[in-house]
N, CA and C atoms as a LAMMPS dump frame, in Angstrom:
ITEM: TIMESTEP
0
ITEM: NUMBER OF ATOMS
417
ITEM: BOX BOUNDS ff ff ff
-5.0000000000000000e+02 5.0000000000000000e+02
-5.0000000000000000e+02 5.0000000000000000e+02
-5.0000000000000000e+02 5.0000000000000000e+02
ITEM: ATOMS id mol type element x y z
1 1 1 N 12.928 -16.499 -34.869
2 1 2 C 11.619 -16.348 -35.474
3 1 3 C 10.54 -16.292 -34.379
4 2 1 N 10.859 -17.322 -33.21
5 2 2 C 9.582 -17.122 -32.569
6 2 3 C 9.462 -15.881 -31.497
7 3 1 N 10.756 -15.315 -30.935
8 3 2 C 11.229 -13.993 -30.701
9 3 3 C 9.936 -13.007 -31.109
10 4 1 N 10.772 -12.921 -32.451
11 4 2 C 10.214 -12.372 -33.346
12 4 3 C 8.433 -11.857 -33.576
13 5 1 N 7.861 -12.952 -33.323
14 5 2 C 6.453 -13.408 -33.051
15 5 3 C 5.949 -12.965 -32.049
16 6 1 N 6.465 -13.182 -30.998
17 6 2 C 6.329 -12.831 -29.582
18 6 3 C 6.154 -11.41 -29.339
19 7 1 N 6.882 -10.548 -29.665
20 7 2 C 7.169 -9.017 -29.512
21 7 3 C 6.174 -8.631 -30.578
22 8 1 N 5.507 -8.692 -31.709
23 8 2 C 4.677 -8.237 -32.374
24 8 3 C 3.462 -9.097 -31.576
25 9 1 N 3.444 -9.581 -30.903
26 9 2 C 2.433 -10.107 -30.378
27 9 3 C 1.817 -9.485 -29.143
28 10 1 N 3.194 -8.847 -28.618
29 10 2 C 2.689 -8.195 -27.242
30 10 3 C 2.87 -6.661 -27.869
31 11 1 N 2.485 -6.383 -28.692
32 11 2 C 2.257 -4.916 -29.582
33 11 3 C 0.673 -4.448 -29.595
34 12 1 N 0.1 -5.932 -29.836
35 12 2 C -1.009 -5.499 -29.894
36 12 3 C -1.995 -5.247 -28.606
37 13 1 N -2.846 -4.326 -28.646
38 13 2 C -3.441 -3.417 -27.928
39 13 3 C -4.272 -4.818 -26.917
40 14 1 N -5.213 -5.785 -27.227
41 14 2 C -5.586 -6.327 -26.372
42 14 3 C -4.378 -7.125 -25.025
43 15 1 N -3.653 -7.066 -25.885
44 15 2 C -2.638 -8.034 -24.781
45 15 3 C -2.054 -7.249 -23.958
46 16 1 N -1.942 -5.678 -24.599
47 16 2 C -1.485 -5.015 -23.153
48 16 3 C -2.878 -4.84 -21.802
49 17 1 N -3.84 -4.327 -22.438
50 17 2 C -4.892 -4.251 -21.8
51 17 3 C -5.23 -5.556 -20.712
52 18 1 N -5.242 -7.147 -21.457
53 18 2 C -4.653 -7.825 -20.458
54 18 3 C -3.767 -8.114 -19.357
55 19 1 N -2.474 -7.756 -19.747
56 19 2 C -1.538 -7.809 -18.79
57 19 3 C -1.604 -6.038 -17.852
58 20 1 N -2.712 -5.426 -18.312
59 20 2 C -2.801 -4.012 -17.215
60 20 3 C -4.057 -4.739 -15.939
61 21 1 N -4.905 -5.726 -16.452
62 21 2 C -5.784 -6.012 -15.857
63 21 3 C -5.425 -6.879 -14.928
64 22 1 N -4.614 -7.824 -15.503
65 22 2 C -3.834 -8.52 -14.893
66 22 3 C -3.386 -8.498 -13.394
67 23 1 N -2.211 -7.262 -13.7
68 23 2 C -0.972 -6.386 -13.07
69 23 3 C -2.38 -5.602 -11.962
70 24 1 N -3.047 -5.567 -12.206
71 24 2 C -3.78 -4.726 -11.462
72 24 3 C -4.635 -5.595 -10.568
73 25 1 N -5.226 -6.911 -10.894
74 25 2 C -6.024 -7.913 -10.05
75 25 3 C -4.965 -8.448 -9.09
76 26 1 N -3.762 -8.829 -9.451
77 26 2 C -2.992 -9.167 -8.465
78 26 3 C -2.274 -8.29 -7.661
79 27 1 N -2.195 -6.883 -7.99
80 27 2 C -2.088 -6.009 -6.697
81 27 3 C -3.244 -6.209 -6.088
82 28 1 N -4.437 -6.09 -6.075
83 28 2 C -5.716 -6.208 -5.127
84 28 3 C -5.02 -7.16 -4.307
85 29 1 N -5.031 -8.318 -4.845
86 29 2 C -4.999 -9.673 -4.245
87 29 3 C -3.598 -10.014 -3.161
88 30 1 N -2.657 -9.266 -3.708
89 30 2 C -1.863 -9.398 -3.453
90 30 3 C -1.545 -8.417 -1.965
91 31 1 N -2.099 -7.132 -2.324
92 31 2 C -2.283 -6.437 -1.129
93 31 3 C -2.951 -6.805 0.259
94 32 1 N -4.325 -7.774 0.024
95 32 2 C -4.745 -8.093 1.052
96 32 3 C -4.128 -8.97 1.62
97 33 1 N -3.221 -10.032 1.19
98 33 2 C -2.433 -10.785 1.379
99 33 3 C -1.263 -10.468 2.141
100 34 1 N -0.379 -9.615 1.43
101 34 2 C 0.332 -9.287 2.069
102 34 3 C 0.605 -8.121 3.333
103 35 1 N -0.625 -6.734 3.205
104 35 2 C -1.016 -5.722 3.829
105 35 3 C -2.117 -6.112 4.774
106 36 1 N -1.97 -6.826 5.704
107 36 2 C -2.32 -7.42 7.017
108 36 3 C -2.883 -5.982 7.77
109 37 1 N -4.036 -5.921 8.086
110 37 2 C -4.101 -3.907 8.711
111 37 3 C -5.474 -4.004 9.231
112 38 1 N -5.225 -3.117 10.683
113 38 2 C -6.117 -3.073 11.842
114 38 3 C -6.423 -1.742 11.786
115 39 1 N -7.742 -0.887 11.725
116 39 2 C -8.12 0.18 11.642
117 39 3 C -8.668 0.414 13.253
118 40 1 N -8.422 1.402 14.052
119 40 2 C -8.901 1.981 15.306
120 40 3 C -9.442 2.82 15.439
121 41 1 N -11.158 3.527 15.634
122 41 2 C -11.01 4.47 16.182
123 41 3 C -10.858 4.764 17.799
124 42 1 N -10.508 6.178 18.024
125 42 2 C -10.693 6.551 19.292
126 42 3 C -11.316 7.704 19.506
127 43 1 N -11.386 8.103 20.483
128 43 2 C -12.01 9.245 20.637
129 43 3 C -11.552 10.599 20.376
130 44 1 N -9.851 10.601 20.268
131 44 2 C -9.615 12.389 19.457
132 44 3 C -8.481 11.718 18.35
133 45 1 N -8.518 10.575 18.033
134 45 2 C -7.978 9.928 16.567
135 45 3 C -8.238 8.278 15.729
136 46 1 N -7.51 8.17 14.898
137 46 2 C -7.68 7.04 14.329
138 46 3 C -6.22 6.128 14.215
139 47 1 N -6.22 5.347 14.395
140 47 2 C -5.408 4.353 14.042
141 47 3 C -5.282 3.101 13.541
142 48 1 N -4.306 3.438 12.545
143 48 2 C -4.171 2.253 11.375
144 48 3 C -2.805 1.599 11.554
145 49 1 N -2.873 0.264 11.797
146 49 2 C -1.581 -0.547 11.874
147 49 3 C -1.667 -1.458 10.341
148 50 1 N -0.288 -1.306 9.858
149 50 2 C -0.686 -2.747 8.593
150 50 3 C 1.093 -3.344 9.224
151 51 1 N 0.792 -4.305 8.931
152 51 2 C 2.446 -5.679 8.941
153 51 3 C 2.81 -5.829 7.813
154 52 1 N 4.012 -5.241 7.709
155 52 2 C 4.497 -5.429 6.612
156 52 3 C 6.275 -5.627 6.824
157 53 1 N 5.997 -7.295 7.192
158 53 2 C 7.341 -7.801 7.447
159 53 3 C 8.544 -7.923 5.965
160 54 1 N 9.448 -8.049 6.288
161 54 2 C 10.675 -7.601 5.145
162 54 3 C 10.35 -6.688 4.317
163 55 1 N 9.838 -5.796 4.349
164 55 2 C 9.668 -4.489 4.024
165 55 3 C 10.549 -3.658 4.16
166 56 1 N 11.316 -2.875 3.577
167 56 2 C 12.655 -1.821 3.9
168 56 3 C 11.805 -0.345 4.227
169 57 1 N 12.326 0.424 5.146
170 57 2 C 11.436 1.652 5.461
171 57 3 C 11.103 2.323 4.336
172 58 1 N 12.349 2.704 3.411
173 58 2 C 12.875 3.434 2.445
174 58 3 C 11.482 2.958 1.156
175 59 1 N 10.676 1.965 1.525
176 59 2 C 9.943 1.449 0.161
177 59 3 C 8.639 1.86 0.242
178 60 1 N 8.279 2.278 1.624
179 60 2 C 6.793 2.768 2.355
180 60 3 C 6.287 3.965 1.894
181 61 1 N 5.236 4.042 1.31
182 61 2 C 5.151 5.52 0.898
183 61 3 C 3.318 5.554 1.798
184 62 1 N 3.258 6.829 2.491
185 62 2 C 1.934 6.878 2.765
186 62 3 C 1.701 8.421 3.123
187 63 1 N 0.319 8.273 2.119
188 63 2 C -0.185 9.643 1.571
189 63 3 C -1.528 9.874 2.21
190 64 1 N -1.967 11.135 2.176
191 64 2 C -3.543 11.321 2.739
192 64 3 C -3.818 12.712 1.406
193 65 1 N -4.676 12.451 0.843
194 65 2 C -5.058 13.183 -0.026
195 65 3 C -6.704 13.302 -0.235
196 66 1 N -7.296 14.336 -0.055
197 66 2 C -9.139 13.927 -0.455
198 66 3 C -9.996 12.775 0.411
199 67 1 N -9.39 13.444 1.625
200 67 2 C -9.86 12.345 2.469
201 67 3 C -9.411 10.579 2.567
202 68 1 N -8.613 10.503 1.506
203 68 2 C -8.36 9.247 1.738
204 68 3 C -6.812 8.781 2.238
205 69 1 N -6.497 7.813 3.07
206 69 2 C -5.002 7.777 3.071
207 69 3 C -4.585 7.063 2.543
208 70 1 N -3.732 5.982 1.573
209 70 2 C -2.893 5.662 1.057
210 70 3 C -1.688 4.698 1.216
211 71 1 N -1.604 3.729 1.751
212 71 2 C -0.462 3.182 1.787
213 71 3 C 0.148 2.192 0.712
214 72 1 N 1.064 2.305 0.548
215 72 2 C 2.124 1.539 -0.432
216 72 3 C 3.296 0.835 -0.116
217 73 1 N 3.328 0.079 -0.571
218 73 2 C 5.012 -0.657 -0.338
219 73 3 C 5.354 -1.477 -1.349
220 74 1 N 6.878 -1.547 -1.796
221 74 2 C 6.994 -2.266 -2.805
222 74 3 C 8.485 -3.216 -2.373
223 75 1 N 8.424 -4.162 -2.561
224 75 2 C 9.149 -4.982 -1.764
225 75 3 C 10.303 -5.795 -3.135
226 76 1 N 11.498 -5.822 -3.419
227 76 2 C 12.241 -6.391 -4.549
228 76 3 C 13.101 -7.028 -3.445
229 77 1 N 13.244 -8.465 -3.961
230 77 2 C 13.837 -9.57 -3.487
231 77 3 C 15.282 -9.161 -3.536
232 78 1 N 16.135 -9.772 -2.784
233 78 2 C 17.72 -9.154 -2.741
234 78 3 C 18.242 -9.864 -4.245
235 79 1 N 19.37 -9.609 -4.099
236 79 2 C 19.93 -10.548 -5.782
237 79 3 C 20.886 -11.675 -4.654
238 80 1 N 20.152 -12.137 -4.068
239 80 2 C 21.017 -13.462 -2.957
240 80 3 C 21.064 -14.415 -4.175
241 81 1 N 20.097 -14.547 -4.713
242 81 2 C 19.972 -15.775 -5.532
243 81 3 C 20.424 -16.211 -6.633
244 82 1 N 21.548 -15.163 -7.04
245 82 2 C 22.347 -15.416 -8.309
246 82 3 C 23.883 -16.337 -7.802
247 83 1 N 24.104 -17.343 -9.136
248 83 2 C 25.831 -17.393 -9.003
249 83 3 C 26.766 -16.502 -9.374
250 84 1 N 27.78 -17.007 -9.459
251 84 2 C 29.128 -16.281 -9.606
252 84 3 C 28.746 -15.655 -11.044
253 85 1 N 28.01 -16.05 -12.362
254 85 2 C 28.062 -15.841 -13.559
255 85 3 C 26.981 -15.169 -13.651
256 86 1 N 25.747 -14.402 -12.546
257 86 2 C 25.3 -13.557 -12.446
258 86 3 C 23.756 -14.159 -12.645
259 87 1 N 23.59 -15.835 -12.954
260 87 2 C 22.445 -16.504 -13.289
261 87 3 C 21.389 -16.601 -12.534
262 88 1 N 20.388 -16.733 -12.538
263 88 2 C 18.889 -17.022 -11.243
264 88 3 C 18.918 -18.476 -11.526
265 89 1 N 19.236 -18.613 -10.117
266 89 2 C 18.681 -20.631 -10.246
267 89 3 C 17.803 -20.688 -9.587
268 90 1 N 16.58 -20.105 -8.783
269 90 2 C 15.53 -20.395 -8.609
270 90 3 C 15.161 -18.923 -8.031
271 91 1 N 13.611 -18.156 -8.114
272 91 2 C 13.442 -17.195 -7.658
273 91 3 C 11.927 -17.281 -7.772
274 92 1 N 11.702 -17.441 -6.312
275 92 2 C 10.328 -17.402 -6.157
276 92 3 C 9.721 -16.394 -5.437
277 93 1 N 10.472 -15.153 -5.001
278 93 2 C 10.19 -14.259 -3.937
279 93 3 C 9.942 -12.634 -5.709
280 94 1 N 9.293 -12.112 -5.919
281 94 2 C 8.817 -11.486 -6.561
282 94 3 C 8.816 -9.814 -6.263
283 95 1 N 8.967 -9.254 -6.983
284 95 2 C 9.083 -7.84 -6.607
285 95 3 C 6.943 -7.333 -6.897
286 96 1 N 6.833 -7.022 -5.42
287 96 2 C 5.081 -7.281 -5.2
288 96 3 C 5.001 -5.852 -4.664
289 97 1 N 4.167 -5.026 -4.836
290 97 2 C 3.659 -3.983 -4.696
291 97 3 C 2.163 -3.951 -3.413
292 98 1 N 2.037 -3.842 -2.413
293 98 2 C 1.069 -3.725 -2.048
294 98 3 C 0.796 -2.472 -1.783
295 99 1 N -1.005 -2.531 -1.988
296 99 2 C -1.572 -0.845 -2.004
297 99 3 C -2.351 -0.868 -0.914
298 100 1 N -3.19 -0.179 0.075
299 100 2 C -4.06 0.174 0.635
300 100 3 C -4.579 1.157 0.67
301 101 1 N -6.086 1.176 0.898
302 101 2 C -6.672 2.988 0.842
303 101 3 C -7.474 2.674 1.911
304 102 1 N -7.752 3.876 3.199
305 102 2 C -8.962 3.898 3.357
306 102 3 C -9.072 5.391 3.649
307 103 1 N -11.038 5.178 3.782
308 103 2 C -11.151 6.649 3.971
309 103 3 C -11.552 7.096 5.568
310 104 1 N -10.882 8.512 5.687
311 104 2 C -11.224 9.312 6.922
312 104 3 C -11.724 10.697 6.784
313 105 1 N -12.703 10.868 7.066
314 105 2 C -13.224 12.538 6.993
315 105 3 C -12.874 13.178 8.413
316 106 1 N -12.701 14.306 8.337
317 106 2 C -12.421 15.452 8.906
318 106 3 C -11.352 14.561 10.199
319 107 1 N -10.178 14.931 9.144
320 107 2 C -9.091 14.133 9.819
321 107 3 C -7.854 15.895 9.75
322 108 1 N -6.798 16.337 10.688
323 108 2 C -6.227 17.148 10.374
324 108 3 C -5.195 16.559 9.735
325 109 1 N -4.907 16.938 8.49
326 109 2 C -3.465 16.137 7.308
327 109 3 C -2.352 16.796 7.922
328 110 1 N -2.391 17.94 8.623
329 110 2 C -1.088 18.704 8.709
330 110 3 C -0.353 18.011 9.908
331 111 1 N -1.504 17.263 11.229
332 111 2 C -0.595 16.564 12.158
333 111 3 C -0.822 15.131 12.315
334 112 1 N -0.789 14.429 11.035
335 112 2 C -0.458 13.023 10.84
336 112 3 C 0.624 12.507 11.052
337 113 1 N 1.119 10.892 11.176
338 113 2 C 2.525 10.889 12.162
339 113 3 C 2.438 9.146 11.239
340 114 1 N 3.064 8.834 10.793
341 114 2 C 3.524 7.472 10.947
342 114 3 C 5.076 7.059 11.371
343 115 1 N 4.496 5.968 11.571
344 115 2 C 6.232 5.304 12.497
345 115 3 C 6.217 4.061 12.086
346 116 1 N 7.709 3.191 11.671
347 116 2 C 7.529 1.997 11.013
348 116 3 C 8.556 1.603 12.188
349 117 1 N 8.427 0.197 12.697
350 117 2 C 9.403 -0.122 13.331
351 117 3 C 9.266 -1.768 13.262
352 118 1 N 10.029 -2.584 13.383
353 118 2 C 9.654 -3.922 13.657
354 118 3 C 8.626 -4.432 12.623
355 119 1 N 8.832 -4.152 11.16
356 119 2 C 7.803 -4.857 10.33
357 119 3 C 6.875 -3.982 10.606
358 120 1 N 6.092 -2.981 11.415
359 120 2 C 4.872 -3.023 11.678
360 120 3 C 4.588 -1.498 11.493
361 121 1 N 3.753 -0.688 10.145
362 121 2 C 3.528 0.529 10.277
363 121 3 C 2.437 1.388 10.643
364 122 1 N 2.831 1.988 11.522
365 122 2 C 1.47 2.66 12.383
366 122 3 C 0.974 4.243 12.123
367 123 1 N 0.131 4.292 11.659
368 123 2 C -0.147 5.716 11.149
369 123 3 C -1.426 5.676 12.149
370 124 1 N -0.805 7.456 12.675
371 124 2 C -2.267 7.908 13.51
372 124 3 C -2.388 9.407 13.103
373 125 1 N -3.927 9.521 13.248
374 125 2 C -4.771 10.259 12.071
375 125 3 C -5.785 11.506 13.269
376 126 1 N -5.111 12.191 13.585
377 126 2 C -6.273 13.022 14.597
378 126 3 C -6.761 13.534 13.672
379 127 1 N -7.937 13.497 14.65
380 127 2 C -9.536 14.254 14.373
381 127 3 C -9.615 15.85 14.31
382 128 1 N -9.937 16.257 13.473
383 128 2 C -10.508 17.457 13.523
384 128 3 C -11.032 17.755 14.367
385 129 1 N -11.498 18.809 15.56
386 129 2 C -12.199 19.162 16.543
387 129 3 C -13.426 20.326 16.058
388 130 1 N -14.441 19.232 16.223
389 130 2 C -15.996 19.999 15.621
390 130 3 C -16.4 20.168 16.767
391 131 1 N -17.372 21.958 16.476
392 131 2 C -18.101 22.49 16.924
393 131 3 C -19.175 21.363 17.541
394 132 1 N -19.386 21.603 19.161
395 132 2 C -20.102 20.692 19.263
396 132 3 C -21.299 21.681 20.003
397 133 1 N -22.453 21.237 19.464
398 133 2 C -23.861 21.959 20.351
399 133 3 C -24.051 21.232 21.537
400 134 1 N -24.627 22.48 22.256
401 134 2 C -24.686 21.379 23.526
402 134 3 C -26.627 22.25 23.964
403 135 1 N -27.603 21.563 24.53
404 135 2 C -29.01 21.873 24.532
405 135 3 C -28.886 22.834 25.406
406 136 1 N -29.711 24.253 25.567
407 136 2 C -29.994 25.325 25.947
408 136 3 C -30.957 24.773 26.786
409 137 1 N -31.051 25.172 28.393
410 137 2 C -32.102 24.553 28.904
411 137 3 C -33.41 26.36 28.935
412 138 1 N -34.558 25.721 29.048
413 138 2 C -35.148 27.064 28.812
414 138 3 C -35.608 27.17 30.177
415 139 1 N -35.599 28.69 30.882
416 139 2 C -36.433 28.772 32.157
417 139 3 C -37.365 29.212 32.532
C-alpha cells in the first residue's frame, strides 16, 4: 500500500519539477566541488586545467560550441561494494556528474587539443589571429 502511494506520488508534476531542481542545484554544487579548474591566458592561447581525480578518460566529454567550451564528467562508483548475494552494505561514493562552461571568443574550434593524463585535464584553446592596425606615421 505504501508502494503504492509513493509512485502516484512521484506522478505528480510538482515533485518532478522538484527533484529536476534539485538534480540540477547539486550538479552546480557539486561541480565546483569536484571540477577544481585554472583558466590561463597567454599570448597566442588559452588554457584550462580542471582535476578530476578517479575520473576514467572514457567519461570526459569536452565540447566548444558558440563560443563556449564545455566540460563534463560523470564518474559511477565501481560495484566493489557488493557481497556474494549481489547486496550494497554501505555506498557512499555516488554516481556525480560534474559540468563546467566557460566562455572564449575568437578562439579557432578546428585546432583545439585536450589531453587527460594523471587525473588532470588540460584543454588548450588558440586564438584566432586578428588583423592588427598598426599607426601610419604622417610626413
Amino acid at each position: 500500500m505504501r508502494q503504492q502511494l509513493l509512485r502516484h506520488f512521484e506522478k505528480l508534476l510538482p515533485v518532478k519539477i522538484l527533484r529536476q531542481v534539485h538534480h540540477d542545484v547539486d550538479t552546480a554544487v557539486t561541480s565546483r566541488l569536484v571540477m577544481k579548474t585554472d583558466v590561463v591566458e597567454h599570448d597566442d592561447d588559452y588554457t584550462v586545467t580542471a582535476a578530476l581525480p578517479g575520473f576514467d578518460k572514457n567519461a570526459i566529454n569536452v565540447q566548444y560550441a558558440d563560443d563556449w567550451l564545455t566540460l563534463t564528467a560523470t564518474h559511477q562508483p565501481d560495484a566493489f561494494d557488493r557481497d556474494d548475494d549481489g547486496r550494497v552494505l554501505q555506498r557512499e561514493r555516488q554516481v556525480a556528474t560534474a559540468k563546467r562552461r566557460f566562455y572564449f571568443k575568437n578562439v579557432r574550434a578546428e585546432a583545439i587539443q585536450a589531453h587527460f593524463e594523471a587525473g588532470l585535464l588540460t584543454v588548450t584553446l588558440p586564438k584566432k589571429v586578428t588583423a592588427t592596425t598598426s599607426q601610419i606615421e604622417i610626413q
